[in-house]
py3Dmol code that shows the C-alpha trace and the ligand (Angstrom):
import py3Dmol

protein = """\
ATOM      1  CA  UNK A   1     154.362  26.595 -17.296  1.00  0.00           C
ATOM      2  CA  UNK A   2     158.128  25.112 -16.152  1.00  0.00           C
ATOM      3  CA  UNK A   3     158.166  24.724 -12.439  1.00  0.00           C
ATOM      4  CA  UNK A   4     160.619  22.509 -11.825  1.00  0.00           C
ATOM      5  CA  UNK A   5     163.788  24.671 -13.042  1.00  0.00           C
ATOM      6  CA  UNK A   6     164.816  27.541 -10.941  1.00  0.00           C
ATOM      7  CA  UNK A   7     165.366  31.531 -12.043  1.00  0.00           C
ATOM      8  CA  UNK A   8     168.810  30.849 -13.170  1.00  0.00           C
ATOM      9  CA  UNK A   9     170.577  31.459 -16.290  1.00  0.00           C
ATOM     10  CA  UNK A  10     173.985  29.563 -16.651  1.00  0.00           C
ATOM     11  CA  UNK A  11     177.183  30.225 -19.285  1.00  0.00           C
ATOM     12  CA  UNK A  12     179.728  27.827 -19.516  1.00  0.00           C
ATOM     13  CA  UNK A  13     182.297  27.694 -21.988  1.00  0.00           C
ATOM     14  CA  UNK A  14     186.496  28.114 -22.508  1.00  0.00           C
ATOM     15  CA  UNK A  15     188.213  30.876 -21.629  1.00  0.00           C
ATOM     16  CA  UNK A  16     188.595  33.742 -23.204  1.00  0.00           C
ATOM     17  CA  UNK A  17     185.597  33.306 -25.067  1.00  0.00           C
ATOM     18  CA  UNK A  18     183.832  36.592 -23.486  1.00  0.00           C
ATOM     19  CA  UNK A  19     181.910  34.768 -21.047  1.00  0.00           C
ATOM     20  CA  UNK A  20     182.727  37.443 -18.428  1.00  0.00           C
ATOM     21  CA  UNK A  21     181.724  40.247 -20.074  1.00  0.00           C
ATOM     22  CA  UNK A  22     178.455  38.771 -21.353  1.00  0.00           C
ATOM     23  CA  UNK A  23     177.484  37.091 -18.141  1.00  0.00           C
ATOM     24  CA  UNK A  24     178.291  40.624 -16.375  1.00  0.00           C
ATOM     25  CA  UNK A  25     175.988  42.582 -18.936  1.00  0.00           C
ATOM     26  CA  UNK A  26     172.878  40.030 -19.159  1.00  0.00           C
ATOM     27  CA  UNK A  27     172.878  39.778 -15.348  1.00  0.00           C
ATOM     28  CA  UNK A  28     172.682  43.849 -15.387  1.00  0.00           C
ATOM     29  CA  UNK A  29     169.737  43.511 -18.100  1.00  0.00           C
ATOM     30  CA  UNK A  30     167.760  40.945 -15.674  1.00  0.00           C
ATOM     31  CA  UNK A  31     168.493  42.743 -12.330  1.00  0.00           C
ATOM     32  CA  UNK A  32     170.206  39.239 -11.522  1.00  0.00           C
ATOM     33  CA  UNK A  33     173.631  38.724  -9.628  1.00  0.00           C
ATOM     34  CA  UNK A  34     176.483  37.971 -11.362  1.00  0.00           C
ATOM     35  CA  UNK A  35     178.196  34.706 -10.006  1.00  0.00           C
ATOM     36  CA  UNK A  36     182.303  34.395 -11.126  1.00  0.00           C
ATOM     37  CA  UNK A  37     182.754  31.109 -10.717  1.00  0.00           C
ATOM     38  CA  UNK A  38     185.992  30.802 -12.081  1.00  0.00           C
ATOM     39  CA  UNK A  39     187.295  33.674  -9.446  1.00  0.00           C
ATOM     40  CA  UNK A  40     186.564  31.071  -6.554  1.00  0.00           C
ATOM     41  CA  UNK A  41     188.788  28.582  -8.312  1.00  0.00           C
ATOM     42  CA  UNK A  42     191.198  31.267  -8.656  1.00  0.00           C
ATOM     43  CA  UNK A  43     190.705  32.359  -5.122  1.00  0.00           C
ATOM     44  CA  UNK A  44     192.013  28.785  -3.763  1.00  0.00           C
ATOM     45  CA  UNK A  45     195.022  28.467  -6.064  1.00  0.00           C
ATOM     46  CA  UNK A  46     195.739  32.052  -4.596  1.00  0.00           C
ATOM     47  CA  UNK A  47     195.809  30.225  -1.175  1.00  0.00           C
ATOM     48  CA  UNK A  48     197.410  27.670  -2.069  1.00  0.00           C
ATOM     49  CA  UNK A  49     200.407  29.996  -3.682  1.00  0.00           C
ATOM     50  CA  UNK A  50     200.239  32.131  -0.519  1.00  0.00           C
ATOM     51  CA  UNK A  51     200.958  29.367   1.784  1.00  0.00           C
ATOM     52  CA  UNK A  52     202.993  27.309  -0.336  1.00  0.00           C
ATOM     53  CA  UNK A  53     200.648  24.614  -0.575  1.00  0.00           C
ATOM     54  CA  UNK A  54     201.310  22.017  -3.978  1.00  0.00           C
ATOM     55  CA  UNK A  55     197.718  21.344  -4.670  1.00  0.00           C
ATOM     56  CA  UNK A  56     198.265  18.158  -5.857  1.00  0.00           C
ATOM     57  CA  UNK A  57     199.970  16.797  -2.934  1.00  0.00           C
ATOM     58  CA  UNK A  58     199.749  18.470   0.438  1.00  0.00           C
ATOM     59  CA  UNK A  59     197.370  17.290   2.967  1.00  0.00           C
ATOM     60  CA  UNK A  60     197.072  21.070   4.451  1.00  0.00           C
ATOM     61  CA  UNK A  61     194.961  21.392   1.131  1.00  0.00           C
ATOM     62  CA  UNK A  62     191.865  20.046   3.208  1.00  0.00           C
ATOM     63  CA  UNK A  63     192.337  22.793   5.958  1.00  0.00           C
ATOM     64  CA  UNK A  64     192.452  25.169   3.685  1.00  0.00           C
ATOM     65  CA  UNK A  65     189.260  24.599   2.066  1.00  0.00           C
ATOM     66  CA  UNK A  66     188.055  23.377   5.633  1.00  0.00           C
ATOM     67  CA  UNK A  67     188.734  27.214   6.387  1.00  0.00           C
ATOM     68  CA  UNK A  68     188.280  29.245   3.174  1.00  0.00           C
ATOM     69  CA  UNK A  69     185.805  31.851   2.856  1.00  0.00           C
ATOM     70  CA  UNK A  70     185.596  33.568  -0.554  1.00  0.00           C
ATOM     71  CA  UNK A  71     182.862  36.445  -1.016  1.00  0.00           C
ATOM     72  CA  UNK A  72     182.300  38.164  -3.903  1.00  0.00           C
ATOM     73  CA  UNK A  73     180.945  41.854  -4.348  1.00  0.00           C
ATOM     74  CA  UNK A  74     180.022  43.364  -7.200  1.00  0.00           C
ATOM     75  CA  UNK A  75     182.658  45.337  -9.750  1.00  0.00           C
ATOM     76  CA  UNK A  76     184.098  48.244  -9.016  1.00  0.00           C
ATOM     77  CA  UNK A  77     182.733  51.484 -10.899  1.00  0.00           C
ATOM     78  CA  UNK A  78     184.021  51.116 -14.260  1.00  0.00           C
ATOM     79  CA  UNK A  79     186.266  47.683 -13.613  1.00  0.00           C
ATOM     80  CA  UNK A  80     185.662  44.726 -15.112  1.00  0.00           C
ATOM     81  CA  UNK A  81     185.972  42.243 -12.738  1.00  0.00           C
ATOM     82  CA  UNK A  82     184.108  41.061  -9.914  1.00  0.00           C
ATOM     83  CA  UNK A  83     185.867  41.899  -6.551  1.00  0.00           C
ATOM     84  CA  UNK A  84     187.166  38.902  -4.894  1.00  0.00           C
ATOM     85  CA  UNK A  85     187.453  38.820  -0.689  1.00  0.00           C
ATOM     86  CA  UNK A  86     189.471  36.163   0.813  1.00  0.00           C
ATOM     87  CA  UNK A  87     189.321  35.768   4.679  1.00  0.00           C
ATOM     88  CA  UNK A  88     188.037  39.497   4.130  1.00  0.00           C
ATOM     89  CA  UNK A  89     190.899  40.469   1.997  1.00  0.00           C
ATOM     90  CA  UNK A  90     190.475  41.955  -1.001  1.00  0.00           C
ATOM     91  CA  UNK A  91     192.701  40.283  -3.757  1.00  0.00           C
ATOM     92  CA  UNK A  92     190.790  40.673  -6.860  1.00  0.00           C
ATOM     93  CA  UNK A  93     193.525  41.798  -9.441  1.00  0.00           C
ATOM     94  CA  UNK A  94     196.111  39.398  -8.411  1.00  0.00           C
ATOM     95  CA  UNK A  95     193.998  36.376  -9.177  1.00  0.00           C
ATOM     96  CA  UNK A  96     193.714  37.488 -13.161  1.00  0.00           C
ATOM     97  CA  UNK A  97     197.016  36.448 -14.436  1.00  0.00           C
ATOM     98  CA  UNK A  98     197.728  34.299 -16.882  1.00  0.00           C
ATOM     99  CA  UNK A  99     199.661  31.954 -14.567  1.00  0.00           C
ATOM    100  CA  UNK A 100     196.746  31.983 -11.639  1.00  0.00           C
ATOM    101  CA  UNK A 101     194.409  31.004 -14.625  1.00  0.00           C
ATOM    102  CA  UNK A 102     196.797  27.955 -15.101  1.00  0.00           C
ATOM    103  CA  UNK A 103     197.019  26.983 -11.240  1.00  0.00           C
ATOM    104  CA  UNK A 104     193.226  27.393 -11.124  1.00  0.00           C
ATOM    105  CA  UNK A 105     192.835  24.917 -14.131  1.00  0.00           C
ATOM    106  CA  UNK A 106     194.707  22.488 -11.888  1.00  0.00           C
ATOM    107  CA  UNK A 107     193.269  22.825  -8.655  1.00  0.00           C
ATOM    108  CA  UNK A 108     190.179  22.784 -10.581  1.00  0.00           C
ATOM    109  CA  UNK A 109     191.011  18.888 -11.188  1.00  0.00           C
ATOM    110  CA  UNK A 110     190.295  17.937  -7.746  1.00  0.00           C
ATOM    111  CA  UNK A 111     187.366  16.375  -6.707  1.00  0.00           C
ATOM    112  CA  UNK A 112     187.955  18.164  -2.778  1.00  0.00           C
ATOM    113  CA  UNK A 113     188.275  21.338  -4.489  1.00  0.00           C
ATOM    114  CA  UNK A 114     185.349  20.967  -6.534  1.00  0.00           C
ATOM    115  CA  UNK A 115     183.250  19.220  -3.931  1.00  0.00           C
ATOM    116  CA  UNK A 116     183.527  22.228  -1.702  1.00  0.00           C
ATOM    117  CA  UNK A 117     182.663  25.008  -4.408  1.00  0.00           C
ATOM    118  CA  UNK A 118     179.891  23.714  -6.016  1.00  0.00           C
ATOM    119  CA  UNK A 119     178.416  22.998  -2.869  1.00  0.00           C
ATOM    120  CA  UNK A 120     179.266  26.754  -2.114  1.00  0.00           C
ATOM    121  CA  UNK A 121     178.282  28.027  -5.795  1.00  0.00           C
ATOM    122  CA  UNK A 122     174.998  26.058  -4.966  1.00  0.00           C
ATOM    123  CA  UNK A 123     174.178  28.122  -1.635  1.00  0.00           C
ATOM    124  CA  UNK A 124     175.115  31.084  -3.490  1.00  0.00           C
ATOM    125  CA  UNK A 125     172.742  30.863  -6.027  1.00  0.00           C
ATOM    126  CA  UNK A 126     169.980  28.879  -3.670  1.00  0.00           C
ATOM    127  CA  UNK A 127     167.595  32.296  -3.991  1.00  0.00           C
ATOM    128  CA  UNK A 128     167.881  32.263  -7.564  1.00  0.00           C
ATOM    129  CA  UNK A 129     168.070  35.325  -9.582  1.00  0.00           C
ATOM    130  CA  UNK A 130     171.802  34.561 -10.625  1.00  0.00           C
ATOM    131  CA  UNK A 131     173.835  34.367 -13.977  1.00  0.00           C
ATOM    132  CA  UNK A 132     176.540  31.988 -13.148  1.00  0.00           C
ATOM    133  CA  UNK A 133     179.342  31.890 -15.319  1.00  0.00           C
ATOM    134  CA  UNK A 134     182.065  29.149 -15.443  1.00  0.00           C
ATOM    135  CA  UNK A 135     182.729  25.547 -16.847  1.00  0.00           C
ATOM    136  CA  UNK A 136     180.235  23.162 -15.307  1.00  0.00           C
ATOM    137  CA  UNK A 137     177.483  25.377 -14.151  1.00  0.00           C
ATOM    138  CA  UNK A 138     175.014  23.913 -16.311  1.00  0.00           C
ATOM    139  CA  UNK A 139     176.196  20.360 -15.849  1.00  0.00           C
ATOM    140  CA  UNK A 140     176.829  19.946 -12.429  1.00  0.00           C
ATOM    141  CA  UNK A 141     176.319  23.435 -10.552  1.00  0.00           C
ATOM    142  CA  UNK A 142     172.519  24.358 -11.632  1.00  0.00           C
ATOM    143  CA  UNK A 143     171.294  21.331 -13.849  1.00  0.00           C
ATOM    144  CA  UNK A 144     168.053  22.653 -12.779  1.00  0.00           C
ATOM    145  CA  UNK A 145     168.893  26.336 -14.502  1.00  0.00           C
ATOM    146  CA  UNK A 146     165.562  27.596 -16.347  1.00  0.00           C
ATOM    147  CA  UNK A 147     168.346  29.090 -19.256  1.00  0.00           C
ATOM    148  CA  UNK A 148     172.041  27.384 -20.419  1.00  0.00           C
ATOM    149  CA  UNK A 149     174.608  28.503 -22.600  1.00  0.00           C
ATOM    150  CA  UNK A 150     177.236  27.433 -23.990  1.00  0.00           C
ATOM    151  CA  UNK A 151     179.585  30.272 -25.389  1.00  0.00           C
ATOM    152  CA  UNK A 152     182.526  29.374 -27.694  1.00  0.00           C
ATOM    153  CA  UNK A 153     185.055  31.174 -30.062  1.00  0.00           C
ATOM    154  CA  UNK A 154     187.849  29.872 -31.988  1.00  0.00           C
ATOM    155  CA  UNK A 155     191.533  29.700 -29.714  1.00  0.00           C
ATOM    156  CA  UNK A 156     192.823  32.560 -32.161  1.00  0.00           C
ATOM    157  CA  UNK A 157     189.957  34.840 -30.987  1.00  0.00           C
ATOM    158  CA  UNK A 158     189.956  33.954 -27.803  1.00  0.00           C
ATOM    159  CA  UNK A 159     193.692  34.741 -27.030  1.00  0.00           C
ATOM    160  CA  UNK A 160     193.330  37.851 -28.956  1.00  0.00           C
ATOM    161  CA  UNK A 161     190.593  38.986 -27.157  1.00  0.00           C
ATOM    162  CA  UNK A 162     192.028  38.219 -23.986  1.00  0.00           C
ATOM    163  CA  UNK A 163     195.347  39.879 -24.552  1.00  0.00           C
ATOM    164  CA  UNK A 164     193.753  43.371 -25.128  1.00  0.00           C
ATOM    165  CA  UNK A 165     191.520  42.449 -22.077  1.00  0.00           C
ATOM    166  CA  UNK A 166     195.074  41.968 -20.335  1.00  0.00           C
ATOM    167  CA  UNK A 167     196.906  45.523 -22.130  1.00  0.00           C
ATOM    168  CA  UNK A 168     193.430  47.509 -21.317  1.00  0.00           C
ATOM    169  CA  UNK A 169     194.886  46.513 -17.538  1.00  0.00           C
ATOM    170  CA  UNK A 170     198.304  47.677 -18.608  1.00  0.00           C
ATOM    171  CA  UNK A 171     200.327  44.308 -18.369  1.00  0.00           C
ATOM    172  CA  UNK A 172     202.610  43.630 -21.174  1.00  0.00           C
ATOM    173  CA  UNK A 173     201.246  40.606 -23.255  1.00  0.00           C
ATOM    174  CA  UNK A 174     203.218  37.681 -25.308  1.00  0.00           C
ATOM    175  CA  UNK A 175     199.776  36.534 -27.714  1.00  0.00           C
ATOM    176  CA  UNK A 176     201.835  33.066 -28.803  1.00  0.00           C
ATOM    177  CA  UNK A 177     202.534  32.320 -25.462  1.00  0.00           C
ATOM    178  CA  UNK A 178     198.835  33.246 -24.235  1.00  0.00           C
ATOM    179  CA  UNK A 179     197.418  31.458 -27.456  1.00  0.00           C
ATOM    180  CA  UNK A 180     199.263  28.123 -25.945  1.00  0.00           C
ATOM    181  CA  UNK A 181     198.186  28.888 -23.067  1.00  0.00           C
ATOM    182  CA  UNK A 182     194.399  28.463 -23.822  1.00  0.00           C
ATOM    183  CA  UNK A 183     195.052  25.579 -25.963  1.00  0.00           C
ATOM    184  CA  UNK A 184     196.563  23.805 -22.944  1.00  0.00           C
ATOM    185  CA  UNK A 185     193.918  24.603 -20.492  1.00  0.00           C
ATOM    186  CA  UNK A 186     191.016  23.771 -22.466  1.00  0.00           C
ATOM    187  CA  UNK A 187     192.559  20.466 -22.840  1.00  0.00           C
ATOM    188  CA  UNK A 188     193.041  20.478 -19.212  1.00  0.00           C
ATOM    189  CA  UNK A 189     189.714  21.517 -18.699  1.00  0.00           C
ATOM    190  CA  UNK A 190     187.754  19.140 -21.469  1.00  0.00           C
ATOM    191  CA  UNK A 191     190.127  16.101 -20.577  1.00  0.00           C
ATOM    192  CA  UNK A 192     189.608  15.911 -16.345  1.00  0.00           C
ATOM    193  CA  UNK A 193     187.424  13.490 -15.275  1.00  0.00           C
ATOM    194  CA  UNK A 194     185.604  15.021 -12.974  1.00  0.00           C
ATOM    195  CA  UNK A 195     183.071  17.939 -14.162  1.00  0.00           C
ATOM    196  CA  UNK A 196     185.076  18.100 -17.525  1.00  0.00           C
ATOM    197  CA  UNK A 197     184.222  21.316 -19.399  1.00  0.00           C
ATOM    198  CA  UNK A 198     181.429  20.667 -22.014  1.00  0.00           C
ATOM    199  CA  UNK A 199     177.530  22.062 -22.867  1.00  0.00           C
ATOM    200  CA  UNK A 200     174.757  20.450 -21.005  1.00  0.00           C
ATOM    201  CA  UNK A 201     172.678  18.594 -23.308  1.00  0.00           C
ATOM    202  CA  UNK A 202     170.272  21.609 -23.093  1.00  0.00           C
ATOM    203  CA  UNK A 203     171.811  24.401 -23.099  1.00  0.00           C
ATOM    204  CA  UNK A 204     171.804  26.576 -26.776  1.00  0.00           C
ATOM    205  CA  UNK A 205     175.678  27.077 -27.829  1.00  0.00           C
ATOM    206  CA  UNK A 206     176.663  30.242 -29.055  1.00  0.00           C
ATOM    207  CA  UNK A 207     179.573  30.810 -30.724  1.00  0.00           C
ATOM    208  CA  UNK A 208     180.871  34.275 -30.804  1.00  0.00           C
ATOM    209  CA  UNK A 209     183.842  34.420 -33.316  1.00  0.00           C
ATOM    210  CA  UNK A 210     182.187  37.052 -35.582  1.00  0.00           C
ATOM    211  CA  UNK A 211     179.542  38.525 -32.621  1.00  0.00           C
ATOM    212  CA  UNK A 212     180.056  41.819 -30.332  1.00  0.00           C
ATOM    213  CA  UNK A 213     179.363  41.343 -26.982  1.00  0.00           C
ATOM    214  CA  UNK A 214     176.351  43.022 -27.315  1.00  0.00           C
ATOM    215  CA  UNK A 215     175.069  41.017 -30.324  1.00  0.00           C
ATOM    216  CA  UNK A 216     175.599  37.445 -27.904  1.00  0.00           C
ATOM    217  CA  UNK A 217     173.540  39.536 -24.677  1.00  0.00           C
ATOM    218  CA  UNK A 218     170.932  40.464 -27.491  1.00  0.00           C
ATOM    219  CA  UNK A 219     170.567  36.678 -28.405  1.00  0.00           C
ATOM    220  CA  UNK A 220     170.309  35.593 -24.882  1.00  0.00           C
ATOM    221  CA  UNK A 221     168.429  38.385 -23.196  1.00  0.00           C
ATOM    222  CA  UNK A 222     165.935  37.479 -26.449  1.00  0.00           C
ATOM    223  CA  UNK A 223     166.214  33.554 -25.344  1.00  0.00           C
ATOM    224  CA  UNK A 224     165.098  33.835 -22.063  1.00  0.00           C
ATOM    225  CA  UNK A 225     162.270  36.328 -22.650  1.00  0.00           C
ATOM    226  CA  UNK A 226     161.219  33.877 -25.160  1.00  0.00           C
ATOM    227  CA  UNK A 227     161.049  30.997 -22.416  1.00  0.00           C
ATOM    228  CA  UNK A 228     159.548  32.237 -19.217  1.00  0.00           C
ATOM    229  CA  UNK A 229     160.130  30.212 -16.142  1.00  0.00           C
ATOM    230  CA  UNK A 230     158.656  29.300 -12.478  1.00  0.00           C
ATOM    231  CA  UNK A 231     155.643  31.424 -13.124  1.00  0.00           C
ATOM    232  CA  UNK A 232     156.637  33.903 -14.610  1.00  0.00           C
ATOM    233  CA  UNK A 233     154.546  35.700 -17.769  1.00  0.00           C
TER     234      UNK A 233
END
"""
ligand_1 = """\
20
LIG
O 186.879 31.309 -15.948
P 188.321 31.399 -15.437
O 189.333 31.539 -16.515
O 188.450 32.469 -14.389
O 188.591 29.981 -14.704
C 189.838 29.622 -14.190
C 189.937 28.100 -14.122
O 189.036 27.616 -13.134
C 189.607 27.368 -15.412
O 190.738 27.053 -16.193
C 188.959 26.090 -14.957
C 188.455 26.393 -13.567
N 187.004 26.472 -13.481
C 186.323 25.284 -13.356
O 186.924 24.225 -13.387
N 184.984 25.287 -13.184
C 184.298 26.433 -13.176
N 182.966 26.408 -12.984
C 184.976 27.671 -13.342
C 186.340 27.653 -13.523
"""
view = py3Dmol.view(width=600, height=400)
view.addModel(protein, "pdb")
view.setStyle({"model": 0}, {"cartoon": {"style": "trace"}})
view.addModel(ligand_1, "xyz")
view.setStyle({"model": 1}, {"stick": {}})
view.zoomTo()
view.show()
């Protein structure tokens, strides 16, 4: 019997590679709470676009994280996406562009930024009983997560998938330029030095070129029945 991990299942990966969805769906099939983490990194370069902070180099960037306070409730009905409430406003849909994806990558690449989320994240998911989704949430967030994953899909997929994610929402969609897009910010994301995007050494990587969603929930769900944790039977 494992007692030393907690009740927490963790999916990292790049984007686009249906991390979302999955992480949404398995957390449904435990009874767990979904955790966006990406939406939080979203949520502060939101903020910083509101008040015209440059991430990079603006010392009101440390008042605004000094200040933030993200919550997140659970999807609409029949949406996709978790519903994001900064300083109690709701701005869920404006942080799923294309572009706030980019200026999340980037604010992503400070070590103030990340400091204050994962500490955040962490409290968040101190109960247990979460799926966290995101980049380093096996590495850095949870290393003490009972179940990792590591989801992955070839660019091509990826932007393709995400582009009829993206039409299903109405927005008109240029693949190329969202194909180069995902190139660029996995770079981003693999290359920073500071919780760079990659598996934990134990976490079992899936990749889900030729899988349906539900196929990759199957495989997990199946995973973590297979490996009980803290007690359970
Ligand atoms: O998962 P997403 O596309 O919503 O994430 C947006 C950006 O946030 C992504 O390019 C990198 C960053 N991110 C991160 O650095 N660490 C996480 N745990 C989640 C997201």
């Amino acid at each position: 019997m494992v007692t030393d991990k907690q009740r927490i299942v963790t999916i990292d990966g790049p984007s686009g590679g249906g991390k979302s969805t999955v992480s949404r769906e398995l957390a449904a099939k435990l009874h767990f709470t979904y955790l966006d983490t990406g939406a939080m990194y979203r949520a502060v370069a939101f903020q910083c676009r509101e008040q015209g902070i440059d991430p990079v180099d603006d010392r009101r960037l440390e008042s605004l994280l000094t200040l933030l306070r993200i919550k997140l409730l659970p999807p609409v009905p029949g949406e996709e996406d978790v519903r994001v409430l900064v300083d109690d406003q709701e701005v869920g849909s404006q942080l799923r562009t294309p572009e706030m994806g980019m200026l999340a990558s980037k604010v992503s690449a400070l070590p103030r930024v990340r400091h204050t989320l994962t500490r955040l994240q962490q409290a968040m998911g101190a109960d247990g009983s979460i799926v966290a989704e995101g980049r380093d949430t096996g590495t850095v967030v949870f290393p003490a997560a009972a179940w990792k994953f590591f989801l992955d899909a070839s660019p091509e997929v990826r932007a393709r998938r995400r582009a009829a994610q993206l039409r299903r929402k109405g927005e008109l969609v240029d693949e190329q330029q969202l194909l180069a897009q995902i190139i660029q910010r996995d770079k981003d994301d693999r290359e920073r030095s500071i919780a760079p995007l990659k598996a934990a050494p134990d976490a079992l990587a899936i990749n889900s070129t030729g899988l349906s969603v539900e196929e990759v929930v199957r495989r997990m769900y199946a995973t973590i029945l297979a490996a009980p944790c803290c007690g359970e039977r």
